[in-house]
Every structure is written in structure tokens, then in C-alpha cells.
C-alpha positions in Angstrom: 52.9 -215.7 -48.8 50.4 -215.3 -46.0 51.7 -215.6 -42.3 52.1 -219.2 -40.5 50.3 -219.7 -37.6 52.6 -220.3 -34.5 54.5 -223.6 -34.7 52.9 -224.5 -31.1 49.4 -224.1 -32.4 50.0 -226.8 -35.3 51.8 -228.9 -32.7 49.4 -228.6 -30.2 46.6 -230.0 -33.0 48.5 -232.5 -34.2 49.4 -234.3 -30.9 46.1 -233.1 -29.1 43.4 -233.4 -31.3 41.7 -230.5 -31.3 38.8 -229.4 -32.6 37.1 -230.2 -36.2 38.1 -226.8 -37.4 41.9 -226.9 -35.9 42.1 -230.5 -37.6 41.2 -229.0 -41.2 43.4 -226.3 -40.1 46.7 -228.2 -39.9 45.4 -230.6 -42.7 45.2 -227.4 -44.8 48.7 -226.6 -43.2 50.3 -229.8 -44.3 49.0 -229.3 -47.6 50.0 -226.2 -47.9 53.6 -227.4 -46.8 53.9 -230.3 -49.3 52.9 -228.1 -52.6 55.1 -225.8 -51.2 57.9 -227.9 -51.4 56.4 -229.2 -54.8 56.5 -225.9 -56.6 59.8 -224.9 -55.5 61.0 -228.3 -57.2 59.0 -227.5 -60.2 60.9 -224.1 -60.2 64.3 -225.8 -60.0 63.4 -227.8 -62.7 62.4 -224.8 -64.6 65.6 -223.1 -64.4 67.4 -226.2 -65.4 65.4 -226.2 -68.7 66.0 -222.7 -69.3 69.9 -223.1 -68.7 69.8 -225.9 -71.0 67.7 -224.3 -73.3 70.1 -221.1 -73.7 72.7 -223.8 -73.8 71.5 -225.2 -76.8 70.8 -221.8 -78.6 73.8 -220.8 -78.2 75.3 -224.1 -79.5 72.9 -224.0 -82.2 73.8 -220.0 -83.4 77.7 -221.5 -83.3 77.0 -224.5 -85.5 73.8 -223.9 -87.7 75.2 -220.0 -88.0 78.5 -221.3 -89.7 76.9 -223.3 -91.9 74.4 -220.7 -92.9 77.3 -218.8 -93.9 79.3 -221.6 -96.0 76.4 -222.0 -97.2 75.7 -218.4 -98.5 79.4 -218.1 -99.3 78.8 -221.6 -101.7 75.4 -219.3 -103.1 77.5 -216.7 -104.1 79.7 -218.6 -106.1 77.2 -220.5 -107.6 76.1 -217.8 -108.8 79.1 -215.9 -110.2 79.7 -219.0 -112.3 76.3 -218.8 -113.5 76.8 -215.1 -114.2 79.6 -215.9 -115.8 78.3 -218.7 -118.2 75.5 -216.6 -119.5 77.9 -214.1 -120.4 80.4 -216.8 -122.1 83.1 -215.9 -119.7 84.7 -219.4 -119.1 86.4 -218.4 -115.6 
């Protein structure tokens, strides 16, 4: 981030005037303050989404991963019976 210019200076053209140029100045300044402050929000919110977001994952690996694995499990016998069947083997 590029250096600030002495607090005094932005005071001193906000209270006195100054000229054009040091007017633009500290409205550039201000500016520059306020999407300062915006972006770091934006950032915060940022991390919040990616907490949540690796908060869900992991929810979702704990409950969809079970299930994929009853599921599989159910596959497997499915398919022994079927293997079974085709070879007259009641069970």
C-alpha cells in the first residue's frame, strides 16, 4: 500500500481549503479510506464463506460418505443374490 501523506496535510485541506489540487487530493484520500474499509469487509466476509464452506464439506463427506458406503454394501449383496440365482443356489 503506497505511503499516506502526513495526517496534518489532509487536515490542513480539509479545514483550510486549499488549493484545487489538495482538494482532489484528500477527496482521493477519503476515497481511498472508504474502499479501504470496504474491501477489508469484503475479505471478512470471504473468510466466513470459506469456513462455512469447509464446514459443509466436511459435513457432507460424513453424511453423503456413509451412505455411499451402505449403499455399495446394499450393491454387493444385490449382487451375490443375483449371482446366486443364476446359478440355482437358493441362499
Amino acid at each position: 500500500m503506497p505511503d499516506k501523506p502526513p495526517a496534518e496535510v489532509v487536515h490542513r485541506v480539509s479545514v483550510s481549503g486549499g488549493t484545487p489540487e489538495e482538494e482532489e487530493f484528500a477527496a482521493k484520500l477519503t476515497e481511498l479510506a472508504s474502499l479501504e474499509v470496504e474491501i477489508a469487509g469484503r475479505e471478512l466476509d470471504l473468510a466466513t464463506v470459506l469456513v462455512e464452506l469447509h464446514s459443509f464439506e466436511r459435513r457432507y463427506i460424513q453424511v453423503i460418505g456413509a451412505r455411499y458406503s451402505r449403499l455399495d454394501d446394499l450393491r454387493a449383496l444385490i449382487a451375490e443374490a443375483r449371482a446366486r440365482q443364476r446359478q440355482g443356489d437358493p441362499g
